[in-house]
Biopython code that builds the backbone (N, CA, C, O; Angstrom):
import numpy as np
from Bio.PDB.StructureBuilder import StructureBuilder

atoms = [
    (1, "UNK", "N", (-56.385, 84.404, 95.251)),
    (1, "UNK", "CA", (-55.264, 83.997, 94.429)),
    (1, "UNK", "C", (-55.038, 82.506, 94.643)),
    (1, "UNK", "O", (-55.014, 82.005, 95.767)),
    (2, "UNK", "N", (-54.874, 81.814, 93.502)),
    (2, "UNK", "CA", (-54.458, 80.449, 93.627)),
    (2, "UNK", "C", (-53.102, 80.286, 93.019)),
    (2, "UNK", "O", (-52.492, 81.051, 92.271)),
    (3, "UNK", "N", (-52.801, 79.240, 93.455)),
    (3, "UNK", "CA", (-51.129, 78.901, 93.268)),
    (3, "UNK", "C", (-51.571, 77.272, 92.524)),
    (3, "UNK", "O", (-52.540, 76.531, 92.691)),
    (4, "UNK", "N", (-50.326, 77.181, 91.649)),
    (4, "UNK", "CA", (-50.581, 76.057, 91.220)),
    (4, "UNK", "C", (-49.402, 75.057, 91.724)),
    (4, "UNK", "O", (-48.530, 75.547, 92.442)),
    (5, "UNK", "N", (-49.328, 73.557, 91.351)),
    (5, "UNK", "CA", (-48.466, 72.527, 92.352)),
    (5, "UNK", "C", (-47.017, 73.236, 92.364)),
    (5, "UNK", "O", (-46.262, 73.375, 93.327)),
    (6, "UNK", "N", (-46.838, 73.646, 91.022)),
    (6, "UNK", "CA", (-45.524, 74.105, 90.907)),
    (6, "UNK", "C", (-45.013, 75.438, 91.830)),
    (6, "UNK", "O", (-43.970, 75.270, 92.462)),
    (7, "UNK", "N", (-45.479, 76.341, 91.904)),
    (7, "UNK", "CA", (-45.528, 77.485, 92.534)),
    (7, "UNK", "C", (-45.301, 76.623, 93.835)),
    (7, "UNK", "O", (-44.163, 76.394, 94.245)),
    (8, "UNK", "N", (-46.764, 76.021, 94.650)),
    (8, "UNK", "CA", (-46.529, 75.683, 95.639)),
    (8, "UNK", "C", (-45.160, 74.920, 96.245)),
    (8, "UNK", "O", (-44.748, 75.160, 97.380)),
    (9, "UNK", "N", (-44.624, 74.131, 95.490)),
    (9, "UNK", "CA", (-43.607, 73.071, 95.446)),
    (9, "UNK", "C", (-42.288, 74.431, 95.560)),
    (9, "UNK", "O", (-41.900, 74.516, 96.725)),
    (10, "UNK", "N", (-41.772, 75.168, 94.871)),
    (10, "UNK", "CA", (-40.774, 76.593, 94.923)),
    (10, "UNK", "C", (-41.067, 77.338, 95.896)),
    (10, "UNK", "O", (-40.191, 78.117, 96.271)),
    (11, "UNK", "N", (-42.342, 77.331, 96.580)),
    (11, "UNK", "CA", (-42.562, 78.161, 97.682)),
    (11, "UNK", "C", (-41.479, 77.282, 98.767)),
    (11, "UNK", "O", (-40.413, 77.688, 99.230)),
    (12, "UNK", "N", (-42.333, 75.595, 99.044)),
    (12, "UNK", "CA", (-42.402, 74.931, 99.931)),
    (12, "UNK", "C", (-40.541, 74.814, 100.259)),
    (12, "UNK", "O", (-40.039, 74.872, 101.381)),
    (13, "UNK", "N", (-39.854, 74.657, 99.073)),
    (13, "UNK", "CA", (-38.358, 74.208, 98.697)),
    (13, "UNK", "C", (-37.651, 75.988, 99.415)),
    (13, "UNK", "O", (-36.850, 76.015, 100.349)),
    (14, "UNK", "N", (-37.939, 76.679, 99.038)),
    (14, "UNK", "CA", (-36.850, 78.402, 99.424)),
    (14, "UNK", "C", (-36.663, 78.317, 100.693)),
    (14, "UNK", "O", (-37.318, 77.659, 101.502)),
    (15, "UNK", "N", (-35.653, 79.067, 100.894)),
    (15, "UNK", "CA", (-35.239, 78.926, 102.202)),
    (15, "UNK", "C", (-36.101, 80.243, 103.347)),
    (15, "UNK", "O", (-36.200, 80.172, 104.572)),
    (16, "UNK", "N", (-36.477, 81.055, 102.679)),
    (16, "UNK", "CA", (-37.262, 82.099, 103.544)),
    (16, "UNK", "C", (-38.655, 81.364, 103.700)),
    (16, "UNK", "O", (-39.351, 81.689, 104.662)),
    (17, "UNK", "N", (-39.053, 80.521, 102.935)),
    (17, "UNK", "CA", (-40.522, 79.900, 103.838)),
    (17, "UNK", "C", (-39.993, 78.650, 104.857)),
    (17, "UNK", "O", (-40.982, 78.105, 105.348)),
    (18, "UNK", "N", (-38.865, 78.103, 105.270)),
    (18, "UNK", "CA", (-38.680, 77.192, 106.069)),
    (18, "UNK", "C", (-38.082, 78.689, 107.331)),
    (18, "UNK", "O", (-38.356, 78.606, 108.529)),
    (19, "UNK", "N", (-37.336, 79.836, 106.789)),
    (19, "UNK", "CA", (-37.284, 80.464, 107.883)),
    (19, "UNK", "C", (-39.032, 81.246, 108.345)),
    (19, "UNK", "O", (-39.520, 81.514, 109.443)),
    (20, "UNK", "N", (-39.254, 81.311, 107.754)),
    (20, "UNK", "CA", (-40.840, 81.881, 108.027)),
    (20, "UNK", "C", (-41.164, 81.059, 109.368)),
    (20, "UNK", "O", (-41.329, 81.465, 110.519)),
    (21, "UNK", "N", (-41.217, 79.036, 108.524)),
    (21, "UNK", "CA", (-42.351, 78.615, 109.264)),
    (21, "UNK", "C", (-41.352, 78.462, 110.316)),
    (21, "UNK", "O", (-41.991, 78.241, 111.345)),
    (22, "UNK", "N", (-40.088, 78.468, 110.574)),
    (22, "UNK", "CA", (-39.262, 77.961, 111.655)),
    (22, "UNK", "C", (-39.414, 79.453, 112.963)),
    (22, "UNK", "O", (-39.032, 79.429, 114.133)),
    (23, "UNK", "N", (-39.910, 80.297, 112.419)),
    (23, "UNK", "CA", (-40.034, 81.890, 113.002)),
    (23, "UNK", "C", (-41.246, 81.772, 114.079)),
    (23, "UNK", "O", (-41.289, 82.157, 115.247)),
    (24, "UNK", "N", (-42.287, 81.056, 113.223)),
    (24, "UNK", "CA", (-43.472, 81.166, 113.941)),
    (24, "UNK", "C", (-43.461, 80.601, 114.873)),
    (24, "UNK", "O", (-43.761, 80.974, 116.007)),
    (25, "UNK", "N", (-42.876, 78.973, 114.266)),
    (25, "UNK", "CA", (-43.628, 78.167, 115.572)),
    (25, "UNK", "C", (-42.542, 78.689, 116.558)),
    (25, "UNK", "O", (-42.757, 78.344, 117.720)),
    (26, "UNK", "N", (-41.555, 79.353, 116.386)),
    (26, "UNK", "CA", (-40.507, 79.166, 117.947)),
    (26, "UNK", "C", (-41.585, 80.417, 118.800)),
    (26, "UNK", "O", (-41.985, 80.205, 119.945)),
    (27, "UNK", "N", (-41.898, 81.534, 118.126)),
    (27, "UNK", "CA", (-43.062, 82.499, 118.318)),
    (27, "UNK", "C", (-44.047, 81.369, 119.671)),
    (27, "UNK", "O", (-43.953, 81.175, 120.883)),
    (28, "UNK", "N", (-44.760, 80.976, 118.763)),
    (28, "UNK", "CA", (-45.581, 80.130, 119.097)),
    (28, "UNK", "C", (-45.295, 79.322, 120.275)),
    (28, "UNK", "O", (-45.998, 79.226, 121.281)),
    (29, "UNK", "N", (-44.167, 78.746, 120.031)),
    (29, "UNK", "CA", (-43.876, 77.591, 121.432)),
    (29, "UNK", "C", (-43.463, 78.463, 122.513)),
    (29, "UNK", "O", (-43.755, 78.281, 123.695)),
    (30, "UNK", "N", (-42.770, 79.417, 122.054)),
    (30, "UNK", "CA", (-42.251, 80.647, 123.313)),
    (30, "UNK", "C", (-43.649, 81.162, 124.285)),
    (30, "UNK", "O", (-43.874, 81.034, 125.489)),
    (31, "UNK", "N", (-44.228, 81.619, 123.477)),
    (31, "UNK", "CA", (-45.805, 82.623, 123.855)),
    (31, "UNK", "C", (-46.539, 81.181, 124.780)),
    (31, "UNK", "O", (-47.043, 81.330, 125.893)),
    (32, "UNK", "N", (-46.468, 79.840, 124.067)),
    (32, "UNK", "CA", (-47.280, 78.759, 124.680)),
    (32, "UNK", "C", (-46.700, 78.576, 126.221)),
    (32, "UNK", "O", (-47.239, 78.543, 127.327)),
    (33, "UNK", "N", (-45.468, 78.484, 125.794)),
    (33, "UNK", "CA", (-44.597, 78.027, 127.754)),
    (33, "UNK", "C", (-44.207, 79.212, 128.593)),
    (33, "UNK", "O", (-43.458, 79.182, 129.570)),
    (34, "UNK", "N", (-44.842, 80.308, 128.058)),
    (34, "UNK", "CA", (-44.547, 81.726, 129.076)),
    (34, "UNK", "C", (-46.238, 81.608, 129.623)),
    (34, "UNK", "O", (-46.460, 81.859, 130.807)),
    (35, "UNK", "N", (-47.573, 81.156, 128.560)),
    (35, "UNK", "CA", (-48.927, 81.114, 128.911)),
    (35, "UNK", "C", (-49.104, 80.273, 130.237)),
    (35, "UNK", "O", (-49.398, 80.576, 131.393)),
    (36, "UNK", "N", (-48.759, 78.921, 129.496)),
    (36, "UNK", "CA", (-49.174, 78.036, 130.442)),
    (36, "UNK", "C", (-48.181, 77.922, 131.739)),
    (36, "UNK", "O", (-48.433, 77.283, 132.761)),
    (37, "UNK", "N", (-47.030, 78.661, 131.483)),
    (37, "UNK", "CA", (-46.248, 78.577, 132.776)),
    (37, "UNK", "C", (-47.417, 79.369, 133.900)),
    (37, "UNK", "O", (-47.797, 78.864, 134.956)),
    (38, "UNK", "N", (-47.768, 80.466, 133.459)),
    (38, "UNK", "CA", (-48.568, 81.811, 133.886)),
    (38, "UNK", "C", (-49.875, 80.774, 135.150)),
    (38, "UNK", "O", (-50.122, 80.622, 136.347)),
    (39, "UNK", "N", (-50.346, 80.316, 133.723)),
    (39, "UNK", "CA", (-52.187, 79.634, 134.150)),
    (39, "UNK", "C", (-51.503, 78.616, 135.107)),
    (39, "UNK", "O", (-52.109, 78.530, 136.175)),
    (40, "UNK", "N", (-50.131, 77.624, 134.989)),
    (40, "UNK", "CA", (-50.181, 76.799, 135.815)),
    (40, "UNK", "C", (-49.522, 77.154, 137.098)),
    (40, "UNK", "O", (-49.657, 76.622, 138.200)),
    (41, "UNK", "N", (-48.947, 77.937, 136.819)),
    (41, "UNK", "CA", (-48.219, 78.603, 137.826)),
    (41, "UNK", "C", (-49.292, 78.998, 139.178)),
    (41, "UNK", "O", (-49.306, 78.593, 140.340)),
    (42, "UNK", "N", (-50.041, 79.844, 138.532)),
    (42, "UNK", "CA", (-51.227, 80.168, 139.343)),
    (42, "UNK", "C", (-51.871, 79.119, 139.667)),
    (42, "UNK", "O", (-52.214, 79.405, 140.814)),
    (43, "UNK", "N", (-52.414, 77.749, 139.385)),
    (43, "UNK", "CA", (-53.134, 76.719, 139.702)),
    (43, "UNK", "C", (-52.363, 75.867, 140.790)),
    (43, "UNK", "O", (-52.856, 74.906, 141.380)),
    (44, "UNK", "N", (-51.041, 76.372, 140.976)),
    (44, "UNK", "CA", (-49.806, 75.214, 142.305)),
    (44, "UNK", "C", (-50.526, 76.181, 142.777)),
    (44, "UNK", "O", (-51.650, 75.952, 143.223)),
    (45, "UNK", "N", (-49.898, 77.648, 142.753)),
    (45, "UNK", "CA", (-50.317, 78.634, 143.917)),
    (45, "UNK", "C", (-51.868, 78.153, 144.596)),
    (45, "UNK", "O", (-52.088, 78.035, 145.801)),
    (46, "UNK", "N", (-52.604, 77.976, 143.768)),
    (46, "UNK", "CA", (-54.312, 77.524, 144.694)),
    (46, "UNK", "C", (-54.603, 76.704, 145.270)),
    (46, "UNK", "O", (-55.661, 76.484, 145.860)),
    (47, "UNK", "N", (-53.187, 75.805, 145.131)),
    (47, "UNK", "CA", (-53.156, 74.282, 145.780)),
    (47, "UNK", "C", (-52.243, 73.912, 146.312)),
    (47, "UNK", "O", (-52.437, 72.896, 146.980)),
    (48, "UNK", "N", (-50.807, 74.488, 146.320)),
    (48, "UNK", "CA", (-50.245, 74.664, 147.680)),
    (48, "UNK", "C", (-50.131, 76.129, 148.457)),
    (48, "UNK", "O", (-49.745, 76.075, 149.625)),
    (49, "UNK", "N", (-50.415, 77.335, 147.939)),
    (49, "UNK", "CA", (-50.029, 78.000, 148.892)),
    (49, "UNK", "C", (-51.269, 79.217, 149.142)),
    (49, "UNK", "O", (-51.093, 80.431, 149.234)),
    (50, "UNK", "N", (-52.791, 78.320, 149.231)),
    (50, "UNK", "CA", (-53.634, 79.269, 149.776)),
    (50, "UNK", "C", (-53.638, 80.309, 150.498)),
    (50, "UNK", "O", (-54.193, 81.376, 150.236)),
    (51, "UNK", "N", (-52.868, 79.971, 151.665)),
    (51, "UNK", "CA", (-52.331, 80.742, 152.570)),
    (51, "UNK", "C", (-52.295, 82.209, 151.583)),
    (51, "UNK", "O", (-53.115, 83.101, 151.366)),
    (52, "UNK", "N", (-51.301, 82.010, 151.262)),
    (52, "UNK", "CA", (-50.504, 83.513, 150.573)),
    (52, "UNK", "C", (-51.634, 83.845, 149.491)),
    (52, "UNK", "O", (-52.081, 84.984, 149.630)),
    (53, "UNK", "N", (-52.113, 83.216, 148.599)),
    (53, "UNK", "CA", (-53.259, 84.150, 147.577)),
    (53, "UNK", "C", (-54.538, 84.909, 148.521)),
    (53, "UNK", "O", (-55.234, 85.684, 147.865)),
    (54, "UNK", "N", (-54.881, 84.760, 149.917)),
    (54, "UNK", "CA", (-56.074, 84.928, 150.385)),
    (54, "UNK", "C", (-55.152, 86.176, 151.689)),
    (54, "UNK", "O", (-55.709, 86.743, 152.629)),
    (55, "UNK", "N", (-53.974, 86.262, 151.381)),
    (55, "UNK", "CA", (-53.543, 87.648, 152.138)),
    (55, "UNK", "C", (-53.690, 88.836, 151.475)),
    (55, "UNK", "O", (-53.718, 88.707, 150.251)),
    (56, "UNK", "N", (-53.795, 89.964, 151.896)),
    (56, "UNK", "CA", (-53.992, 91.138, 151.749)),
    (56, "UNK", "C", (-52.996, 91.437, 150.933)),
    (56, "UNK", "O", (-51.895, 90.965, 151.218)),
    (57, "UNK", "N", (-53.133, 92.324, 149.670)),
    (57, "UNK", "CA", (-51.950, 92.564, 148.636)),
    (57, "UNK", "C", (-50.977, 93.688, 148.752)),
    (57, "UNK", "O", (-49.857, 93.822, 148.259)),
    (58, "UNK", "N", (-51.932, 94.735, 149.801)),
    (58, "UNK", "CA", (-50.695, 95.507, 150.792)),
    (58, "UNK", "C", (-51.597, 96.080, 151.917)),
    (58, "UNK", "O", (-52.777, 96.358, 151.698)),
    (59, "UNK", "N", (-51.105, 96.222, 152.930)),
    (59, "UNK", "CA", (-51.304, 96.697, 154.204)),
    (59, "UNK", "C", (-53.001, 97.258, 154.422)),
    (59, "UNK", "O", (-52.849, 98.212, 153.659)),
    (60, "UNK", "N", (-53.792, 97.332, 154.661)),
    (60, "UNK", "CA", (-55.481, 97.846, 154.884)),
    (60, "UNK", "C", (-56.352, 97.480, 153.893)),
    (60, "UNK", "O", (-57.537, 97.811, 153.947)),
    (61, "UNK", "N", (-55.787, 96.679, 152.779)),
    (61, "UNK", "CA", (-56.104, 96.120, 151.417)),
    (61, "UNK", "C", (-57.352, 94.842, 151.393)),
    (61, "UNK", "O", (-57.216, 93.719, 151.877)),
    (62, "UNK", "N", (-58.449, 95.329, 150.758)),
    (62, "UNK", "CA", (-59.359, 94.247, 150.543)),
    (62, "UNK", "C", (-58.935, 93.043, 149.479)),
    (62, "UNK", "O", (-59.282, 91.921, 149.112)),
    (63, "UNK", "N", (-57.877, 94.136, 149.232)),
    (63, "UNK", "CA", (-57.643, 92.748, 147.398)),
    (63, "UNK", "C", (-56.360, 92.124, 147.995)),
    (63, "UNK", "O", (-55.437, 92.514, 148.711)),
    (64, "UNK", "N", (-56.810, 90.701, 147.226)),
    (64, "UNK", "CA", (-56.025, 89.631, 147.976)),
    (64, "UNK", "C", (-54.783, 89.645, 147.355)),
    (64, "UNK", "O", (-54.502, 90.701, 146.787)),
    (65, "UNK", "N", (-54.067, 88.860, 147.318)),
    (65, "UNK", "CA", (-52.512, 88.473, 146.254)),
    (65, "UNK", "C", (-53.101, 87.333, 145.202)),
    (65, "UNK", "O", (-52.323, 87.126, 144.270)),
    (66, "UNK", "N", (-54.042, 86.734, 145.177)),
    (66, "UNK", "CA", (-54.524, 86.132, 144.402)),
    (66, "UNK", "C", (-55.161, 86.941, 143.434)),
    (66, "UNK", "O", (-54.755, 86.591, 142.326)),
    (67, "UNK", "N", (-55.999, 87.893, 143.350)),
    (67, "UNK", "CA", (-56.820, 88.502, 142.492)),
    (67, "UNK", "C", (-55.720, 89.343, 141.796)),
    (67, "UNK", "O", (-55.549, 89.185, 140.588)),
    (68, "UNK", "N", (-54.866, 90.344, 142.579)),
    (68, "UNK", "CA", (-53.518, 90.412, 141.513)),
    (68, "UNK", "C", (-52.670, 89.497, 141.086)),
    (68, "UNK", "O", (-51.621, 90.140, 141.094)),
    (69, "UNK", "N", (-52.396, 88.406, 140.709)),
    (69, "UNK", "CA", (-51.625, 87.170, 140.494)),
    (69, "UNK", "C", (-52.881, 86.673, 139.194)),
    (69, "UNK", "O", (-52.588, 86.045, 138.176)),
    (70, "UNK", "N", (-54.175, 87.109, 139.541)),
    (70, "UNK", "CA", (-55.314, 86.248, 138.564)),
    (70, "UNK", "C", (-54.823, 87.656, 137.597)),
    (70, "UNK", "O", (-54.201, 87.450, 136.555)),
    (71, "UNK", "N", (-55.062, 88.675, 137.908)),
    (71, "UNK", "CA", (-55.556, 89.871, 136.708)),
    (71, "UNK", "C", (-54.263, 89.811, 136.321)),
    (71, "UNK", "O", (-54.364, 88.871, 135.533)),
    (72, "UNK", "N", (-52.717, 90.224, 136.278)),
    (72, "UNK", "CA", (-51.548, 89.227, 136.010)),
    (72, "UNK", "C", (-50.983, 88.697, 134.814)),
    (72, "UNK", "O", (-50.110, 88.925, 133.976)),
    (73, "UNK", "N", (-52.273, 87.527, 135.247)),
    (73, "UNK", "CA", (-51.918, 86.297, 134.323)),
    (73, "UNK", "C", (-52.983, 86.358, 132.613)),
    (73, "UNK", "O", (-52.758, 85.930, 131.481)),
    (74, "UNK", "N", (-54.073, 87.070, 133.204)),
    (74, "UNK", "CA", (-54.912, 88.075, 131.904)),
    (74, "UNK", "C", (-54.341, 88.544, 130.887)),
    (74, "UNK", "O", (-54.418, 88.305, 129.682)),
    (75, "UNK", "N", (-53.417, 89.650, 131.879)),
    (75, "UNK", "CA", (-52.805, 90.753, 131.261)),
    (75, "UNK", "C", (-51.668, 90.353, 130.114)),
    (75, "UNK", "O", (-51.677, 90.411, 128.885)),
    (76, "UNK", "N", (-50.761, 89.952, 131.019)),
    (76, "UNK", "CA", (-49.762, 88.741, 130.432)),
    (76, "UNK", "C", (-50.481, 87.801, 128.799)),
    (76, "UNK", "O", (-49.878, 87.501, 127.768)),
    (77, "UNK", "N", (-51.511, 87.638, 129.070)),
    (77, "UNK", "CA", (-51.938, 87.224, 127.561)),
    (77, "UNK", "C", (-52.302, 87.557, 126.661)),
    (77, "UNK", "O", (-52.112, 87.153, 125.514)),
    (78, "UNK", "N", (-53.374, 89.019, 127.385)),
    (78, "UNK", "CA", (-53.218, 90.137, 126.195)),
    (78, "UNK", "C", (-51.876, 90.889, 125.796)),
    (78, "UNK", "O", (-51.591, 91.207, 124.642)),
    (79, "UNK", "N", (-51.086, 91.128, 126.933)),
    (79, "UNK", "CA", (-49.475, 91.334, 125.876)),
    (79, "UNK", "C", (-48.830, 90.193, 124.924)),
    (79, "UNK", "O", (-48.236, 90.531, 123.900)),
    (80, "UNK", "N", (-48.945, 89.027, 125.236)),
    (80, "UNK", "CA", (-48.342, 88.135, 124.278)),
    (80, "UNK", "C", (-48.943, 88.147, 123.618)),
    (80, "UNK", "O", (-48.270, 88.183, 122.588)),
    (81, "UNK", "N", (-50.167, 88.142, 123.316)),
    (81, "UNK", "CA", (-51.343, 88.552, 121.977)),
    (81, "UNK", "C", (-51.016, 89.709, 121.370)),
    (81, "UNK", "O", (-51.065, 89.522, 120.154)),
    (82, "UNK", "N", (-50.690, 90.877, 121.647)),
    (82, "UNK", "CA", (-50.292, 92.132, 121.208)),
    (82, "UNK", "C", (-48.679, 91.584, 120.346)),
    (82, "UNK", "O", (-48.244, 91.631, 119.195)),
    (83, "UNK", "N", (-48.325, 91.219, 121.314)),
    (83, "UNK", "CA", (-46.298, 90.491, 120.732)),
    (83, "UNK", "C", (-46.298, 90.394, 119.659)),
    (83, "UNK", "O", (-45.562, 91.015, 118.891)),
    (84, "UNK", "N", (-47.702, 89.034, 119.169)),
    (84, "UNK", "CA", (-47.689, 87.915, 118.639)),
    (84, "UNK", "C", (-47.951, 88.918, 117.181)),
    (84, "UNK", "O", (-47.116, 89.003, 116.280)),
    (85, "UNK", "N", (-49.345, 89.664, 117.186)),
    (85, "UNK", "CA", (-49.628, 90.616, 116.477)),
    (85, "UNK", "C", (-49.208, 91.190, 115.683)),
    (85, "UNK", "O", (-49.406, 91.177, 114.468)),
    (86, "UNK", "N", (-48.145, 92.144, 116.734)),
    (86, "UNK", "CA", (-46.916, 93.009, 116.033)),
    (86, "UNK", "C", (-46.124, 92.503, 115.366)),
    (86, "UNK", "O", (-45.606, 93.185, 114.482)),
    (87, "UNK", "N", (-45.777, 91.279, 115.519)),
    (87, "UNK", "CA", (-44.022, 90.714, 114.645)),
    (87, "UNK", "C", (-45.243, 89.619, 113.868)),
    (87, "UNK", "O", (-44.910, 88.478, 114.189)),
    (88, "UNK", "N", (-45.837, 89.596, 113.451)),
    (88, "UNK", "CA", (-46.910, 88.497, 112.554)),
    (88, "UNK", "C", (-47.064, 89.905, 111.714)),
    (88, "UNK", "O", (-46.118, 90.047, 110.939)),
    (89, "UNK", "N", (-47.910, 90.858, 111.678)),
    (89, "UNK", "CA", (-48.182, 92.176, 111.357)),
    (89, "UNK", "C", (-46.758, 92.843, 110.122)),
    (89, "UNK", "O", (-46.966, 93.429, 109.060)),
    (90, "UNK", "N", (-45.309, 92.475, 110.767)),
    (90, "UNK", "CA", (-44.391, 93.386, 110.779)),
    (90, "UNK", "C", (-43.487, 91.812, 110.113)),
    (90, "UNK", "O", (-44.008, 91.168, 109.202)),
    (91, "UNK", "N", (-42.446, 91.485, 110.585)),
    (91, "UNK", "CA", (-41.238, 90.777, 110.567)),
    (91, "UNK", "C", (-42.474, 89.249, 109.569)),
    (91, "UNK", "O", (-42.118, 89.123, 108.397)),
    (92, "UNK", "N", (-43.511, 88.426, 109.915)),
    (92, "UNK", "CA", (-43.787, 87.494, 108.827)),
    (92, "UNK", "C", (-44.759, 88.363, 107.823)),
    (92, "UNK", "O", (-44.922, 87.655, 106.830)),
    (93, "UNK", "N", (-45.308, 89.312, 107.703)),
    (93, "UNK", "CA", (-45.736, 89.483, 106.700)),
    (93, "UNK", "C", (-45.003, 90.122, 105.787)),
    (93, "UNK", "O", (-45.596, 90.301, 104.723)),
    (94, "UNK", "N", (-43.657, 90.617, 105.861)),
    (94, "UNK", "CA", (-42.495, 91.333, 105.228)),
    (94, "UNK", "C", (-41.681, 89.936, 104.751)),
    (94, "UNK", "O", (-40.980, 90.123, 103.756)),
    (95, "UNK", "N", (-41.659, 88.723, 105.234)),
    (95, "UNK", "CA", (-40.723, 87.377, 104.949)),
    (95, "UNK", "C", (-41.492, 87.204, 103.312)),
    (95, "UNK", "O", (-41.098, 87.118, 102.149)),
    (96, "UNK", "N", (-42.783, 87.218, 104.028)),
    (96, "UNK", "CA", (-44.298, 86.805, 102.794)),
    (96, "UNK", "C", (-43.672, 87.276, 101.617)),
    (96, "UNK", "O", (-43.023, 86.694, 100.747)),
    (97, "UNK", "N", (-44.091, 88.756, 101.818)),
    (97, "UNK", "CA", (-43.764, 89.865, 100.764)),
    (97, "UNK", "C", (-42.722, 88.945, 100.187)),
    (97, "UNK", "O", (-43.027, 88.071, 99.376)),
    (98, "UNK", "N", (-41.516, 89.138, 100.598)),
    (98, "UNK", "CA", (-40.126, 88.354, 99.644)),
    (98, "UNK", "C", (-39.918, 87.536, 99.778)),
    (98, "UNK", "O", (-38.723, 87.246, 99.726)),
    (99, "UNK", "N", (-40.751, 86.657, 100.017)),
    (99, "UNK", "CA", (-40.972, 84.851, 99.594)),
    (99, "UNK", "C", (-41.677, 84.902, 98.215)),
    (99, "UNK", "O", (-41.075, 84.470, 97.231)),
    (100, "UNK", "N", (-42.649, 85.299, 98.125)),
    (100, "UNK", "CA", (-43.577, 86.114, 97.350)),
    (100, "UNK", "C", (-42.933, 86.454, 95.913)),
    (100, "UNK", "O", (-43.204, 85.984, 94.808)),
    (101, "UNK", "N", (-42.053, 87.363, 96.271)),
    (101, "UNK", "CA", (-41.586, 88.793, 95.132)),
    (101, "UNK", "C", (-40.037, 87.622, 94.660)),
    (101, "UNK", "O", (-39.599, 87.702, 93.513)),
    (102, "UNK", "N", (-39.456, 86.748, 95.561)),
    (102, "UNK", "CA", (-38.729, 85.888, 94.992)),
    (102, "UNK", "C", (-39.027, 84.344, 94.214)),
    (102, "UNK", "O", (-38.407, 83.646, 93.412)),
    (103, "UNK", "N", (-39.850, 84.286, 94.670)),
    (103, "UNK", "CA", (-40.414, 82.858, 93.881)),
    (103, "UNK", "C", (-41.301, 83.147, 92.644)),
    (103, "UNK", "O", (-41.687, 82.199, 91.960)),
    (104, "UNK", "N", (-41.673, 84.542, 92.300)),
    (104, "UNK", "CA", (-42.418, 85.277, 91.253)),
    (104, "UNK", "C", (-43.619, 85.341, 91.153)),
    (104, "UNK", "O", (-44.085, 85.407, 90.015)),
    (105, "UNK", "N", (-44.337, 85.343, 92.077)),
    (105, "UNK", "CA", (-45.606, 85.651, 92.351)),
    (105, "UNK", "C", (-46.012, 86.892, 91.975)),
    (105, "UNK", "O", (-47.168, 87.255, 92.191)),
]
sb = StructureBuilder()
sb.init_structure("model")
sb.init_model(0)
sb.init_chain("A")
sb.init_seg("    ")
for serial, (resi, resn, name, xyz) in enumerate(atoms, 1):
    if name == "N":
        sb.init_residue(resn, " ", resi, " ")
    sb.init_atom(name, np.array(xyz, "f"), 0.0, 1.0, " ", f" {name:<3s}", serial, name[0])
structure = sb.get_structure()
C-alpha cells in the first residue's frame, strides 16, 4: 500500500500518530535503561567486586554468583523482548488500526 503526500501529511498532523510515536520511544528508552543498566551493571560487578561474582551461589555450589547474575541479565532481555512484542503486537498495532480507520485509509 502506498500513501500519497497528502495522506502522509493527515497521518503525520493527528494526534494518535504523535501518541503512537510518543508510546514507543518511551517503550524504547524504558527497555534501553533497564538493558544497559543490566549489561553495565554486571560489567562494575567484574571490576569492582570480583570477589563476590567468583563465590559460590549457595552453600556446596559449583555455580558462581556471577554465572547467575550473567544468565539474569539474558533472561531479563528476552523478557523485555517478549514486553516489547506484546504491547507492539496489542496496544500500537490497535493505535495503527484507528489512526488508519480515522484518517480514511
Amino acid at each position: 500500500m502506498t500513501l500519497n503526500a497528502s495522506a502522509v501529511s493527515r497521518i503525520r498532523e493527528h494526534a494518535k500518530f504523535r501518541e503512537l510515536v510518543d508510546e514507543r520511544a518511551r517503550l524504547g528508552r524504558v527497555s534501553m535503561v533497564i538493558v544497559l543498566g543490566a549489561y553495565f551493571g554486571l560489567i562494575a560487578l567484574v571490576a569492582l567486586r570480583p570477589d563476590l561474582l567468583r563465590s559460590a551461589a549457595w552453600a556446596g555450589s559449583v555455580t558462581t554468583v556471577g554465572v547467575i547474575f550473567a544468565i539474569a541479565v539474558i533472561v531479563a532481555g528476552w523478557g523485555l523482548t517478549w514486553l516489547y512484542v506484546r504491547v507492539a503486537n496489542d496496544r500500537f498495532e490497535r493505535l495503527t488500526g484507528e489512526l488508519l480507520g480515522e484518517v480514511g485509509q
